[in-house]
N, C-alpha and C positions, 0 to 999 in steps of 0.2 A: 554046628559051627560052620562059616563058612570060610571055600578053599581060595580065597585068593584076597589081595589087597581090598581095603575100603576106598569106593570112589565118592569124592566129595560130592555127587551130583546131585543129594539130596539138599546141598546147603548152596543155594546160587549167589551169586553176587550180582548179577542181570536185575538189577532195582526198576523197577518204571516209576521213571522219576518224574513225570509228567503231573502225578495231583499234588508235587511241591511243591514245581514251576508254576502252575497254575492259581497256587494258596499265595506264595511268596506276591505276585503279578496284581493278585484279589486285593490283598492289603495293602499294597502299595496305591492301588488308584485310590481306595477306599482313604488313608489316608492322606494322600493329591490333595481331594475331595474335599475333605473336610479341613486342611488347610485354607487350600480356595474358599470355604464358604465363612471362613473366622477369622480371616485376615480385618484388619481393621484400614478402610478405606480414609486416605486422607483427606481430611475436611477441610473445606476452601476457609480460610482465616477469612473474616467480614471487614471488608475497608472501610475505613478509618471517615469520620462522619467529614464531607467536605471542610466546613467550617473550624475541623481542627488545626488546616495548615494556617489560622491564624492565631492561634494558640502557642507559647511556647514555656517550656521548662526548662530550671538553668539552678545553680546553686544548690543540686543535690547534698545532701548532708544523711548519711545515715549512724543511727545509734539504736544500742540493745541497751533492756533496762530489764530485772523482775516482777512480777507481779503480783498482787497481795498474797495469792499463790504459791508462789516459788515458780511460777512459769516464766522464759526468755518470752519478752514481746519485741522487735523487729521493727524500729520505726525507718520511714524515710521523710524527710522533710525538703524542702526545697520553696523553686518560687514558683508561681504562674503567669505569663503574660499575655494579654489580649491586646493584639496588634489591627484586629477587624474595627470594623463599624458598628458590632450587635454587642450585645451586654448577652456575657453567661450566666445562664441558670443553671446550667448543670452539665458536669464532662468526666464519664469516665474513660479509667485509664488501665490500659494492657500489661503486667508488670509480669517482666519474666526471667526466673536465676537459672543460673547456669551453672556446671561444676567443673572440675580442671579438665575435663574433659572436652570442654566447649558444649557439652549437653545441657538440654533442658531439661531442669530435675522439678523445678514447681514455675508454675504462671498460674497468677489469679486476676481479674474486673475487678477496680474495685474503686466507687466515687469519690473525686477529689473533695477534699474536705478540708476549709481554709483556716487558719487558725486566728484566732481573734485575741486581744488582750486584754479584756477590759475588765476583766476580773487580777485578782491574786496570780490566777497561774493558767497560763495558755489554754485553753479551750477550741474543739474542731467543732465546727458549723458547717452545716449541706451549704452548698454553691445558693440553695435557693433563698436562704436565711439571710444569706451575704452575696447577692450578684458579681461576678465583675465585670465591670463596665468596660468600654471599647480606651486601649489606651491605657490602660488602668493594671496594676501587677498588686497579685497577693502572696502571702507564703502560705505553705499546705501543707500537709501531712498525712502520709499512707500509714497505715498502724498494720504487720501481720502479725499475729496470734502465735503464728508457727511457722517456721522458715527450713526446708528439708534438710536434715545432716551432710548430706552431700552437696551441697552450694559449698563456692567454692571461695566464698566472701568479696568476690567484689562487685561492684554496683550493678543493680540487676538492669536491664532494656527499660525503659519507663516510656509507653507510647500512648498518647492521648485519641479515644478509637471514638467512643458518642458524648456528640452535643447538643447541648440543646441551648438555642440562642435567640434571642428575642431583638 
């Protein structure tokens, strides 16, 4: 047995904390790192085909309908007008919703496509099938398939970006 009190000196509390600091320090650049290299660089938006600022849209109208499906399709209708001197053959358009948040939750390209009557029931035609000519206003029609649950339902940015004009 022994004669006298027990000293803690086999149990230290004197940690060298130095390969924690150093692990904690490791991970951290490591993770820096790999932020930096997965960040997602913002991509210059492509401007707008010169010949669209004689292009304009006006008499927005949008409506939801079913589809043989059961699927919501998302129309927008409206008009076109060509104020230039060239006849279009073809102009897409930058179409982008927003949700209450003022964010942008979906943008899609998608070519204007004019609608024609000459049947029973409105029909969309490419620009190329139906030019329009300098001067000259057609009504059109965006059709989406699918519009995000968080749009916040009111009328999305509709910007006219390529043309092609003869």
């Amino acid at each position: 047995m022994s004669d006298g009190p027990i000293e803690p000196s086999s149990l230290s509390d004197d940690r060298d904390w130095r390969p924690v600091i150093i692990g904690v320090v490791v991970v951290v650049i490591v993770v820096v790192a790999i932020a930096f290299l997965l960040r997602s660089h913002p991509q210059a938006a492509p401007a707008p085909d010169p010949y669209a600022a004689n292009l304009k849209i006006s008499d927005l109208k949008m409506s939801q309908a079913e589809n043989f499906v059961g699927a919501s399709v998302t129309y927008i209708d409206g008009t076109i007008s060509n104020s230039g001197s060239k006849t279009v053959a073809h102009a897409t358009v930058h179409v982008t919703f927003k949700n209450s948040l003022d964010q942008v939750v979906q943008s899609e390209d998608l070519p204007i496509q004019v609608l024609q009557t000459t049947g029973p029931y409105p029909d969309t035609v490419d620009l190329k099938a139906a030019p329009l000519g300098p001067s000259q206003s057609k009504p059109f029609r965006l059709t989406f398939e699918h519009v995000s649950d968080d749009w916040n339902h009111a009328y999305p940015e509709v910007k006219i970006m390529d043309v092609t004009a003869k």
